[in-house]
C-alpha positions as CSV (number, residue, x, y, z in Angstrom):
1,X,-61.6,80.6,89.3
2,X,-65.1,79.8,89.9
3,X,-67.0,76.4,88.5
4,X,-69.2,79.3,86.2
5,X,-66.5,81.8,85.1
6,X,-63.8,78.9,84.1
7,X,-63.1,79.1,80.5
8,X,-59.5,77.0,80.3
9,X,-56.6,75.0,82.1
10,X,-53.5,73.8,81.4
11,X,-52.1,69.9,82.1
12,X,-48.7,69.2,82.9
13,X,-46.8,66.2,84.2
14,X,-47.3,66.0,88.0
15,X,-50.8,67.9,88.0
16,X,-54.4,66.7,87.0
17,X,-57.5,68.6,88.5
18,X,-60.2,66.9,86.6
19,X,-62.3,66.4,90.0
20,X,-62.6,69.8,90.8
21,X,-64.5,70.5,87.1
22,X,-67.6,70.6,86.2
23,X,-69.6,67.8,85.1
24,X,-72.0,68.5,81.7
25,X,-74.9,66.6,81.7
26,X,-74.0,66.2,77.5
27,X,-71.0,64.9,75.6
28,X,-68.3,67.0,75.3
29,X,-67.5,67.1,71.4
30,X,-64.1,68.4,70.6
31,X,-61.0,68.7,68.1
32,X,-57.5,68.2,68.2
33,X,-54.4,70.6,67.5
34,X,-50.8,69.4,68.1
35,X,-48.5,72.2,67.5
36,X,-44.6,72.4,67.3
37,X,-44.2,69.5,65.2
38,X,-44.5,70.9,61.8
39,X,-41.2,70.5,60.4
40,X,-41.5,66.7,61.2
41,X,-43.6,65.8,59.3
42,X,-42.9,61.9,60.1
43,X,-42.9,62.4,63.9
44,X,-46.4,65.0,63.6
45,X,-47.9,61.6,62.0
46,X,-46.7,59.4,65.1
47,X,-48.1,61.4,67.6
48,X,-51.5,61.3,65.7
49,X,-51.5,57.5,65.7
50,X,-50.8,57.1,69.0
51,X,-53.0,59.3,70.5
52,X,-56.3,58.2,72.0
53,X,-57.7,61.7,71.2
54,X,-57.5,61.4,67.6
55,X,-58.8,58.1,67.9
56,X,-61.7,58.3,69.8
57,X,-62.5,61.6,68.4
58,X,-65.9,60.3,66.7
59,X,-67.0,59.1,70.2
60,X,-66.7,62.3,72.4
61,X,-66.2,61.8,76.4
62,X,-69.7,62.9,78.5
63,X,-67.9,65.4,80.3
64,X,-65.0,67.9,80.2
65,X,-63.7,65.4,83.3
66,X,-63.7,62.8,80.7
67,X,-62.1,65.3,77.8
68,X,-59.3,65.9,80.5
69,X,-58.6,62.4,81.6
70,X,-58.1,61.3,78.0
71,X,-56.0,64.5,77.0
72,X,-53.8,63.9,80.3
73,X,-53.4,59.7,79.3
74,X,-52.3,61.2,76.0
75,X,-49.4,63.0,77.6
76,X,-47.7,60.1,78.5
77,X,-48.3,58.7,75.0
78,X,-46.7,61.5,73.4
79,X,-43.7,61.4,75.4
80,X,-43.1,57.8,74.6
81,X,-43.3,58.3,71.3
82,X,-40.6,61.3,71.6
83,X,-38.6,59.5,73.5
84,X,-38.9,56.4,70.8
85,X,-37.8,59.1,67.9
86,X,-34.7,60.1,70.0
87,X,-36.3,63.2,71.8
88,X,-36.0,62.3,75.6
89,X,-36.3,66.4,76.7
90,X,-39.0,67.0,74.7
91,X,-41.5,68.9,76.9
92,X,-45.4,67.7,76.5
93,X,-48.3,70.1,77.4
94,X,-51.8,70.3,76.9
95,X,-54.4,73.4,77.0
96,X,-58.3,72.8,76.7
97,X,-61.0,75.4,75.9
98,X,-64.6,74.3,76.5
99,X,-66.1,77.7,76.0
100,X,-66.5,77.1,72.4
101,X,-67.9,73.9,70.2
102,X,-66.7,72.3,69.6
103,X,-64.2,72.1,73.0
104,X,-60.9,72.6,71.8
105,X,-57.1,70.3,72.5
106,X,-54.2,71.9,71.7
107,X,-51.2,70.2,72.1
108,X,-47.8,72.0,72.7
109,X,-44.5,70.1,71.7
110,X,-41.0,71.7,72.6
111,X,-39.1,68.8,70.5
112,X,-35.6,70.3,72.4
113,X,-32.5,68.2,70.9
114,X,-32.7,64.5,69.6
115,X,-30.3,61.9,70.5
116,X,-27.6,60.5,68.8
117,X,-25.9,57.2,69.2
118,X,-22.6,57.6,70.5
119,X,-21.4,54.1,70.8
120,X,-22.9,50.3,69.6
121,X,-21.1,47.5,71.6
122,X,-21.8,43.3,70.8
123,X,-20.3,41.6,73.5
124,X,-20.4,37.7,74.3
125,X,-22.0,35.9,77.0
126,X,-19.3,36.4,79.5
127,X,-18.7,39.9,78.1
128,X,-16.1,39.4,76.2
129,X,-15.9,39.9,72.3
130,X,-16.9,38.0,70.1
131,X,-15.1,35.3,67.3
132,X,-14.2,36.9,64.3
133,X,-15.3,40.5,65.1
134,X,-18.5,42.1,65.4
135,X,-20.4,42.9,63.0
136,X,-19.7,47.5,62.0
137,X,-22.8,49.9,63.5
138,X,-23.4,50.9,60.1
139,X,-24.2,46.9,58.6
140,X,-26.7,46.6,61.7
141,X,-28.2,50.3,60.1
142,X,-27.3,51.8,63.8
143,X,-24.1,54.5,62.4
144,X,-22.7,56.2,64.9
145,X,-24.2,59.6,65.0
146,X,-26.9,58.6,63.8
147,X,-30.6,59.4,65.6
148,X,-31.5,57.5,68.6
149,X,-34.2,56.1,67.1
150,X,-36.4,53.4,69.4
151,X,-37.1,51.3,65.8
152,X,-33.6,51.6,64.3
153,X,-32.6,50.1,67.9
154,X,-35.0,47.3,67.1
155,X,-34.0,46.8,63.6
156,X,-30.4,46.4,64.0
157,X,-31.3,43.2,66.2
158,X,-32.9,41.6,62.8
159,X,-30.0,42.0,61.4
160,X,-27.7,40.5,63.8
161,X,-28.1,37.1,63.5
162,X,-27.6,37.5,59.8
163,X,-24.3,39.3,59.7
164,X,-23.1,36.4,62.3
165,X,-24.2,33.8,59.8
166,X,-22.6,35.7,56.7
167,X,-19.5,34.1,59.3
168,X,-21.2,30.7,59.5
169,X,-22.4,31.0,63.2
170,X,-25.6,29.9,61.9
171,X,-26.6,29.3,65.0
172,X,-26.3,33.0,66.8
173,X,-28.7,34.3,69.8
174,X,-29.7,37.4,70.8
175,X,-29.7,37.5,74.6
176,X,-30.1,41.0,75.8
177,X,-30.3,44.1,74.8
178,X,-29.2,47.5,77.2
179,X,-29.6,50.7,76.2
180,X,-27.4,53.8,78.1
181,X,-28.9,57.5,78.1
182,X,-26.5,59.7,78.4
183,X,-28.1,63.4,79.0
184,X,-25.0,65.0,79.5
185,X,-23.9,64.6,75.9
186,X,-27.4,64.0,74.7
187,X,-26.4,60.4,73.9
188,X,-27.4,56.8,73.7
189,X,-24.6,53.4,74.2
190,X,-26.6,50.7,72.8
191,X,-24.9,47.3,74.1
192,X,-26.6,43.6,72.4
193,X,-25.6,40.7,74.5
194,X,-25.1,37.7,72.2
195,X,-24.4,33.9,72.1
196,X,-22.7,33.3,69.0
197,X,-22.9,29.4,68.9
198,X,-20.8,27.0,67.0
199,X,-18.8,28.0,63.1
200,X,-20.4,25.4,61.5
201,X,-20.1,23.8,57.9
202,X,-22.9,22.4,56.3
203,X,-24.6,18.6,57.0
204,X,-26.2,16.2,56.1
205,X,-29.2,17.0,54.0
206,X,-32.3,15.2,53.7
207,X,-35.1,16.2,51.3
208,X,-38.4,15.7,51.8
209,X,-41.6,15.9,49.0
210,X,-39.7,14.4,46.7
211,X,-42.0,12.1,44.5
212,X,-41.4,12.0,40.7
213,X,-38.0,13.6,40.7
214,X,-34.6,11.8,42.1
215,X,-33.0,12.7,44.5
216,X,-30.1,12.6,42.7
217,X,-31.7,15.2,40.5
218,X,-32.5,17.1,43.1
219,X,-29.0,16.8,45.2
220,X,-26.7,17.4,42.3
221,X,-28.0,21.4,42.0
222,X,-26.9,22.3,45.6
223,X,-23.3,24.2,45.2
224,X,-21.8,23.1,48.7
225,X,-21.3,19.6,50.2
226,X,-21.1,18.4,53.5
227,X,-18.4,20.0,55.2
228,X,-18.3,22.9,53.6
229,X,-18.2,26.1,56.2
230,X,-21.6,27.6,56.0
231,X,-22.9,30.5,54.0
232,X,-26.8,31.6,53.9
233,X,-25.7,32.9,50.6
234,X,-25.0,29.6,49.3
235,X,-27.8,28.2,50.6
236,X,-30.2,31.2,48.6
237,X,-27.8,30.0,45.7
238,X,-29.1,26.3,45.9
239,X,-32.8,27.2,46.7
240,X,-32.6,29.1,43.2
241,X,-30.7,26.4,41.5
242,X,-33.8,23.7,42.9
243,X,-36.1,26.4,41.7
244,X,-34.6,26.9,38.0
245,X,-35.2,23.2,37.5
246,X,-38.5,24.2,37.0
247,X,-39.9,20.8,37.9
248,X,-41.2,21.9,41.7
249,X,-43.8,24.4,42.7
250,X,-42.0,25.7,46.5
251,X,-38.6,24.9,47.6
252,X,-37.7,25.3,51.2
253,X,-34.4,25.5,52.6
254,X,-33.8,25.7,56.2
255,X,-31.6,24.3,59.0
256,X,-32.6,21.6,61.7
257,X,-32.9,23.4,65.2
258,X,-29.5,22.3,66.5
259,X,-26.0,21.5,65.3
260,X,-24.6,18.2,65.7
261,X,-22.0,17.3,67.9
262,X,-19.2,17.8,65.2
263,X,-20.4,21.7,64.6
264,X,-22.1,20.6,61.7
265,X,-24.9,22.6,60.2
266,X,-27.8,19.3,59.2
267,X,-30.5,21.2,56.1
268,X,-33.7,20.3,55.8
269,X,-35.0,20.5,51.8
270,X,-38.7,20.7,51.5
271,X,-39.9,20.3,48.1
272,X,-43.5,20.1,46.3
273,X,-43.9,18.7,43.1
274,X,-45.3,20.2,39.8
275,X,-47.6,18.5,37.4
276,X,-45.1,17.4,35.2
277,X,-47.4,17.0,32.2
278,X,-48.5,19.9,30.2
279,X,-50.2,21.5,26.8
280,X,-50.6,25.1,25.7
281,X,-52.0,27.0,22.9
282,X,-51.8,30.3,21.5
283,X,-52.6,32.4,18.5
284,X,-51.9,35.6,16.9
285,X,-52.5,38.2,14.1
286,X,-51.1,41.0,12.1
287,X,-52.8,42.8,9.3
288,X,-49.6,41.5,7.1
289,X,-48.9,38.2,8.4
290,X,-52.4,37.1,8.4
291,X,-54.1,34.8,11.6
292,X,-51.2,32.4,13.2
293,X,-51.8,29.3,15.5
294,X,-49.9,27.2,18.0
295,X,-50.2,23.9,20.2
296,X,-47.8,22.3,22.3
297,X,-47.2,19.5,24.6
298,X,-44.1,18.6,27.2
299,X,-43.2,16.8,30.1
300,X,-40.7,18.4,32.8
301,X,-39.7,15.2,34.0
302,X,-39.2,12.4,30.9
303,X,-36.7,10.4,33.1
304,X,-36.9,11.1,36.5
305,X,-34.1,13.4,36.4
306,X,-36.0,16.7,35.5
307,X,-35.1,16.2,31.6
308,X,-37.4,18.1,29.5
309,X,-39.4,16.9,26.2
310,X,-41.1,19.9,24.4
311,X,-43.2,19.1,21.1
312,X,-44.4,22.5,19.3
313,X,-46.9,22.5,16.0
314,X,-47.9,25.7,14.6
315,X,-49.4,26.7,11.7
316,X,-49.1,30.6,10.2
317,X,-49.7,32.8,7.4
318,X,-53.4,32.0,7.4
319,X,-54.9,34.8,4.9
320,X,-51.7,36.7,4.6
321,X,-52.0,38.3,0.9
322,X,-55.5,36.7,0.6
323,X,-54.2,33.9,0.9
324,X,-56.7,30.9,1.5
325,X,-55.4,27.5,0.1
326,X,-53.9,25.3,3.1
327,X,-50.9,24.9,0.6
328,X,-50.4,28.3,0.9
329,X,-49.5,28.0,5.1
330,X,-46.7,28.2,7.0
331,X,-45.8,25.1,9.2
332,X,-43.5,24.1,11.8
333,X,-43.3,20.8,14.0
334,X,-40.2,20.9,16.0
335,X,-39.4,19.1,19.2
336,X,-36.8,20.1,22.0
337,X,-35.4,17.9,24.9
338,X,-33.0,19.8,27.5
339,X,-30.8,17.8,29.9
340,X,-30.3,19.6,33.3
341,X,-26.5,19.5,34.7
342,X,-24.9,17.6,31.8
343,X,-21.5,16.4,32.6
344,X,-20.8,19.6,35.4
345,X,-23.5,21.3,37.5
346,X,-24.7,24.8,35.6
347,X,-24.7,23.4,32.6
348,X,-27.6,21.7,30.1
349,X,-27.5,19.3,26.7
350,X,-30.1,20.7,24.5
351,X,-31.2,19.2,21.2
352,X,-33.9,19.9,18.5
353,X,-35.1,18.8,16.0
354,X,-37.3,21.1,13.3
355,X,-39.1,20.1,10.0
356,X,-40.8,23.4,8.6
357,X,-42.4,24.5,5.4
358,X,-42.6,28.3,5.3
359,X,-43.6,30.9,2.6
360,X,-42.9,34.7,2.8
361,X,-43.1,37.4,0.2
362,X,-39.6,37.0,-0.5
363,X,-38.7,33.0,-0.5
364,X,-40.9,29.4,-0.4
365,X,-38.7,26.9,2.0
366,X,-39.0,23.5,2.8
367,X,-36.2,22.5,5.7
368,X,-35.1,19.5,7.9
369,X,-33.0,21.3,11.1
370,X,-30.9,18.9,13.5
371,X,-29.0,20.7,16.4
372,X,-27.3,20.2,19.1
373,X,-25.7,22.6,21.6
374,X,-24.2,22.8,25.5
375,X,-25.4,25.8,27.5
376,X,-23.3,26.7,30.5
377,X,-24.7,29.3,33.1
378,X,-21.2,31.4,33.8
379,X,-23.0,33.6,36.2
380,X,-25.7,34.8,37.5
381,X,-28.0,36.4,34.5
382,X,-25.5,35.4,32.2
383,X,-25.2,31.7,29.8
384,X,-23.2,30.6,26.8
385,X,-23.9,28.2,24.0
386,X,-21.7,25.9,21.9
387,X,-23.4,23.7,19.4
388,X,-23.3,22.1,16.0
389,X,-26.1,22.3,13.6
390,X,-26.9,20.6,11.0
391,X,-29.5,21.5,7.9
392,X,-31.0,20.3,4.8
393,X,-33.0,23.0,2.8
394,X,-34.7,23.5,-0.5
395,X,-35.3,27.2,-0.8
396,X,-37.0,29.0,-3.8
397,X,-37.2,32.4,-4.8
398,X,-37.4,34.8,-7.7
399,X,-33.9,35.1,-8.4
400,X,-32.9,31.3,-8.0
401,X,-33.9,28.1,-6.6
402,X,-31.0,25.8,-4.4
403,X,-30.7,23.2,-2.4
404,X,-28.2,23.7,0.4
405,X,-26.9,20.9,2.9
406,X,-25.1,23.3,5.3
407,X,-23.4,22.7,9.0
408,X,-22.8,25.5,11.5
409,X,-21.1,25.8,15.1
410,X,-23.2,28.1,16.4
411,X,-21.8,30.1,19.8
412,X,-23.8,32.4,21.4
413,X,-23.7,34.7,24.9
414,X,-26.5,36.2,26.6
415,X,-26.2,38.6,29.4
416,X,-30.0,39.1,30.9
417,X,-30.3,41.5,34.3
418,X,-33.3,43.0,33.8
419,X,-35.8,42.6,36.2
420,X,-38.4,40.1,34.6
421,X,-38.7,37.6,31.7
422,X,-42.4,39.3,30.3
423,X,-42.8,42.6,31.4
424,X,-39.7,44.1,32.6
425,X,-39.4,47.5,33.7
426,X,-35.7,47.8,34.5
427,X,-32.2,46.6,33.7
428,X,-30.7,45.5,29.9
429,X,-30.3,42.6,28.2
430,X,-27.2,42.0,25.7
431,X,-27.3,39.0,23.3
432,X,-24.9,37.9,21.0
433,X,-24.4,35.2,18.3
434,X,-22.0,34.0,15.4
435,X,-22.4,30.9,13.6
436,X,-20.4,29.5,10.9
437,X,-21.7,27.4,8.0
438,X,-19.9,24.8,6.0
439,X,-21.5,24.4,2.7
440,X,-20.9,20.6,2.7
441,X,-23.2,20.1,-0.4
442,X,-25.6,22.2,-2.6
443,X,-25.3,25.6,-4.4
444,X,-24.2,28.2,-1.8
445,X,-21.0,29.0,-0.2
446,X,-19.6,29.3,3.3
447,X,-20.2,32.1,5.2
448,X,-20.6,33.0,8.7
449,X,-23.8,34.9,10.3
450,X,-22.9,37.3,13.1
451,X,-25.5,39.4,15.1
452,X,-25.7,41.5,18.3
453,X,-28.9,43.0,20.3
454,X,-29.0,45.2,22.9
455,X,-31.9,46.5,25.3
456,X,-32.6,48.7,28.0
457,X,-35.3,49.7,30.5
458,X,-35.8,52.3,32.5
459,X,-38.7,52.9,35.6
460,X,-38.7,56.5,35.9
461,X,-40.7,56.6,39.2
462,X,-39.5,53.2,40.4
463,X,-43.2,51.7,40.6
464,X,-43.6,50.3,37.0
465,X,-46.2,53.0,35.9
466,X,-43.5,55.2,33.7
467,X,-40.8,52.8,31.6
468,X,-39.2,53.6,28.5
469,X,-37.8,51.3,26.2
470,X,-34.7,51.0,23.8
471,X,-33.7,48.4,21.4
472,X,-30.6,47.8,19.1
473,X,-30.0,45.3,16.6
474,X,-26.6,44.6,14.6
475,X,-25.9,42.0,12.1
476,X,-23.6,41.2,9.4
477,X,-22.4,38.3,7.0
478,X,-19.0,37.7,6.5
479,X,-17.8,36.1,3.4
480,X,-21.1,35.7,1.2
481,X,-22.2,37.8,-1.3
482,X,-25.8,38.3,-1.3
483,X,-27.3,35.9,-3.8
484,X,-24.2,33.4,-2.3
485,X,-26.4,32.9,0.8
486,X,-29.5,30.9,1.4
487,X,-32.2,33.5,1.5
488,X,-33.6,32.6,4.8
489,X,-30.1,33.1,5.9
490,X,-30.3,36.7,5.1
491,X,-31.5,39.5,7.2
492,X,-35.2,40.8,6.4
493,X,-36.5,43.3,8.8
494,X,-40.4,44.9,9.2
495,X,-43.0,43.1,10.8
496,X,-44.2,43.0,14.8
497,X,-41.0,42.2,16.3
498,X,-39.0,44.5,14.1
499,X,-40.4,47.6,12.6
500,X,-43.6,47.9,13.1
501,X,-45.3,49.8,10.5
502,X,-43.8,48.0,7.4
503,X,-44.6,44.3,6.4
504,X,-43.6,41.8,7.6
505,X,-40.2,41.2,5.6
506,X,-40.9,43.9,3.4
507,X,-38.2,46.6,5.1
508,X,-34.9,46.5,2.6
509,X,-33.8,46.4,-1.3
510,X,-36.7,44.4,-3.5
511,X,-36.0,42.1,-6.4
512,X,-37.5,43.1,-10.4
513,X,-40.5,42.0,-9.3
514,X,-41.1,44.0,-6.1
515,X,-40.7,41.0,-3.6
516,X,-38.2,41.4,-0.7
517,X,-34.7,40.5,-1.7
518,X,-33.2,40.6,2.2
519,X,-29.2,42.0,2.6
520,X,-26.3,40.7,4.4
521,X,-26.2,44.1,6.9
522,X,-29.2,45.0,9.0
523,X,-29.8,47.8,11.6
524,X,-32.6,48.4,13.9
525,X,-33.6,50.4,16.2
526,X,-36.4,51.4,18.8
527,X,-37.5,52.9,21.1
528,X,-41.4,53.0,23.6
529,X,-43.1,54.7,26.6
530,X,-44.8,52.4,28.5
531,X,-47.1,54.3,30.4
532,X,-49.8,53.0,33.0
533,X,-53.2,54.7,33.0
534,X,-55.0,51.7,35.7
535,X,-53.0,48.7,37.6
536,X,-53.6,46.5,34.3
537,X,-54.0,48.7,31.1
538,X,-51.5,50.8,29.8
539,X,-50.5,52.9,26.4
540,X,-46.9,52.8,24.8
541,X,-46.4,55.4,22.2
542,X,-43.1,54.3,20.2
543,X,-41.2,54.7,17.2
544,X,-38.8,51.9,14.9
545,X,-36.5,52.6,12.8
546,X,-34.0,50.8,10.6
547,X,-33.0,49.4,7.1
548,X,-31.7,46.5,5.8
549,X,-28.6,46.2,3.3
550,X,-26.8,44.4,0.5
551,X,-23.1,45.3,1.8
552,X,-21.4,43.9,4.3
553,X,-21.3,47.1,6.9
554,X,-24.9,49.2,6.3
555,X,-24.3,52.5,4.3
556,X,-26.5,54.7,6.4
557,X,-26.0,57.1,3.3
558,X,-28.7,55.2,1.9
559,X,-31.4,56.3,5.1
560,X,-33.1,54.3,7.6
561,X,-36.8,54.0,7.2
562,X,-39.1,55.1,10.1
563,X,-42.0,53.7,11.8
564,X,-44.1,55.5,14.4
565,X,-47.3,54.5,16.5
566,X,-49.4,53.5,19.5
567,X,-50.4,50.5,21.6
568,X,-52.2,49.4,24.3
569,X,-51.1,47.0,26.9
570,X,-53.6,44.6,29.3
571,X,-51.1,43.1,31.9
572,X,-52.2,39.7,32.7
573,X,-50.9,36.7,34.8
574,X,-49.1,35.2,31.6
575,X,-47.7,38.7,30.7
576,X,-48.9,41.5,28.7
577,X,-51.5,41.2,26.3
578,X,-50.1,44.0,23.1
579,X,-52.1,45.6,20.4
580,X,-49.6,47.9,18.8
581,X,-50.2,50.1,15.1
582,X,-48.6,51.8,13.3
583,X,-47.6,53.7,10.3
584,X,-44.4,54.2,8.2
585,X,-43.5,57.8,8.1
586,X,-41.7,57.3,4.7
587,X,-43.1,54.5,3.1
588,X,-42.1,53.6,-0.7
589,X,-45.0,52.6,-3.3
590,X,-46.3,49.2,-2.3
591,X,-46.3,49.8,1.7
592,X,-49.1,50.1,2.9
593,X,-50.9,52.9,5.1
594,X,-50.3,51.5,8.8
595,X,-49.6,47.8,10.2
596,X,-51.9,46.4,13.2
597,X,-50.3,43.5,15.7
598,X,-51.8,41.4,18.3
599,X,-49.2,39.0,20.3
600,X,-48.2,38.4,24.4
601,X,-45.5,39.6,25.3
602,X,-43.9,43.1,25.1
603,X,-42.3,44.1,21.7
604,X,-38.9,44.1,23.0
């Protein structure tokens, strides 16, 4: 073939010819094909990221020569890459055509078979096996029969050390790595040489960053103590358990280089401090409940030992009904201190104190509320309560006006594994709560309050843009007629929180006079889309439904009432910002059209 009649050549392994060719006196402009890759669509993206054609395809060679020298570099990249993906007789070829513009690369891959891994060997310094077994192919993600993949090779070594330290040899080295090729079975052997070090048991620990907080604080949430055999587990289980106490901005667990002498494992705990002082405000409306208003102040640190002091004023109702004398207002001054491992690690002393004035449509209450309750944390998402309350109240309402001096031992389970506190997109959440009230002195009886709540989430694309939402409510009192039990102690449903659409209160049987009465049975349910439009907005279509009763058990023979509507959500640092309205689909005379609510937080 003659330097003017040439039109195309072919490259291959052991042969380059660029000399003989032509040089162009312009660059040569050109486009890429690699073919025989389709049905990979994973490995047809490799080669295009490691080829130097496709890169430098925006700054053309000058001359064919140059075209060829960077298609024949790219052979060896693409056989690398095969070879990385498990394909070590793949066959790599190249053809270029310069007779049209612009010039043309194709790329012809024969894949031929990919590799498996036949065997996975971790083998001691001096060969031999190591202390308490080896860790199984398929925990290092390296299964036998699995593709001989170059980055699952590299991968399993991650996860190595790890699976030694799951045994305590916290202290495990990766020495070598040899890899077999076996083309006679179309195989890979995969052998790691490792040290494993010392089983060690945990050290001494010394903390650093601590300021404000004890170290006694701080050393009294770790769940081992030295000599205990070493878990990383338990050592995520203490970070956590420093991190709950909510007093520290970072915690930092880790171990000192080297063991000691005695095979002991010393941890190093670094800590940075919060500011332990702080003051919040909020506010909120609802075309029912009026404007509403809240300051606080705490400190997460009153004694040194990360106790916490919580004082909350608020102030609601504002023009609810028209309402406009400051008589007229809701308020509430309540104060909350919390005791971090009280008598036993995992569990808290919490006490309150309340002193509130409040006026709904269907009562007018003035009440003094004392209580005091242990919380233990049983597992992981999952605390109980046991406390003793104690409450002075003078409650008025259309039917009657009493005075009630009643003590309760409220208990109370909550079982939370949903995936966030504000926002969350998947899991459930179960509470549960009964409380039973002495009627030491005044003018109702005993009784006992029982209620359950359920919720679930669901993220149907795993991403947060598609969640729906369901929420179930159940509650009942036991041994109290309806007028023999406080009316704040009753159930009430309607309102932002419960079904939306209705009042707030104003769901349920209503006295002569058309105010809410409450019951002594309730049932709710719900149930929202929460659907993202941008990274921060979002609209939630939903629909509440529910009714409130004057039985013991509800008698769904006399209906539910239904609520539907729509909302929009702006996601913030603090959580979701909601605007939610709706309408009651079978609304009784007094209810109005529709119901509009501003608040943080998610509806359920």
């Amino acid at each position: 073939m003659s330097q003017g009649t040439w039109r195309k050549w072919m490259l291959s392994a052991t042969v380059a010819t660029w000399a003989t060719l032509p040089v162009l006196a312009q660059e040569t402009k050109y486009e890429v094909v690699i073919q025989g890759v389709d049905d990979h669509p994973n490995l047809s993206r490799l080669l295009h990221e490691v080829s130097s054609l496709v890169e430098l395809r925006d700054q053309p060679p000058p001359s064919p020569i140059g075209l060829g020298r960077r298609a024949d570099a790219d052979l060896d990249r693409f056989r690398a890459a095969l070879r990385s993906e498990g394909f070590y007789d793949a066959i790599v070829n190249a053809e270029i055509d310069v007779d049209v513009v612009p010039a043309k690369v194709l790329i012809l891959v024969e894949e031929g078979a990919r590799y498996k891994v036949t065997a996975v060997h971790l083998t001691g310094r001096d060969g031999a096996g190591l202390p308490d077994g080896a860790p199984a192919p398929d925990a290092l993600g390296l299964a036998i029969g699995s593709p001989a993949r170059a980055p699952a090779v590299v991968d399993a070594e991650a996860r190595i050390r790890p699976r030694l330290a799951e045994k305590g040899y916290a202290y495990a080295r990766l020495l070598d790595r040899k890899l077999v090729v076996d083309h006679a079975v179309q195989g890979m052997d995969v052998t790691y040489l490792v040290d494993p070090g010392p089983k060690v048991a945990f050290g001494p620990i010394t903390f650093n960053g601590l300021d404000e907080v004890s170290e006694r604080a701080a050393r009294r949430r770790l769940p081992w103590r030295e000599g205990m055999q070493y878990h990383p587990a338990t050592m995520e289980e203490g970070r956590q358990a420093l991190a709950d106490l909510g007093v520290f901005s970072s915690v930092r667990l880790r171990l000192a280089d080297e063991p000691t002498e005695d095979d002991k494992a010393p941890v190093l705990v670094d800590l940075a401090e919060r500011e332990m002082n702080y003051v919040g405000f909020g506010a909120d409306y609802g075309t029912e409940d009026g404007f509403g208003a809240n300051a606080y102040w705490g400190d997460r640190n009153l004694m040194g030992n990360a106790e916490k002091l919580r004082v909350d004023a608020s102030v609601a109702g504002i023009s609810r009904r028209g309402e406009t004398s400051a008589s007229d207002f809701d308020y509430r001054l309540a104060s909350t201190y919390q005791q971090p491992d009280f008598l036993s690690r995992n569990q808290s002393l919490n006490l309150s104190a309340e002193a509130l004035s409040e006026r709904p449509d269907a009562y007018r209450r003035q009440a003094l509320v004392l209580t005091g309750a242990v919380e233990r944390k049983l597992a992981k998402g999952l605390k109980a309560s046991l406390g003793v309350t104690a409450e002075q109240s003078h409650i008025k309402e259309n039917l009657q006006t009493t005075k009630n001096t009643l003590v309760g031992v409220p208990l109370a389970i909550t079982w939370d594994k949903s995936n966030d506190l504000l926002n969350p997109t998947q899991g459930f959440r179960l509470a549960g709560a009964v409380t039973p009230y002495l009627a030491a002195f005044g003018d109702s009886n005993s009784f006992t309050i029982a209620r359950v709540e359920g919720r679930t989430y669901f993220d149907f694309k795993d991403d947060g843009w598609y969640v729906g939402a369901l929420r179930g409510v159940y509650g009942a009192v036991i041994g109290g007629g309806l007028l023999d039990v406080p009316a704040d102690k009753r159930f009430f449903a309607g309102g932002g929180g419960s079904i939306r659409g209705y009042g707030y209160q104003e769901v349920g049987p209503r006295d002569a006079t058309g105010e809410p009465l409450g019951g002594v049975s309730l049932l709710e349910l719900s149930a929202e889309m929460r659907v993202k439009v941008t990274e921060d907005i979002a609209v939630v279509p939903f629909i509440d439904a529910g009714n409130v009763y004057t039985t013991e058990y509800p008698k769904l023979g006399q209906g539910l009432r239904y609520a539907a509507g729509i909302g929009g959500r702006y996601h913030t640092v603090i959580g979701p910002i909601r605007l939610d309205v709706a309408v009651p689909l079978n609304k009784r005379d007094g209810d109005k059209a529709f119901q509009f609510y501003i608040s943080i937080g998610q509806a359920f």
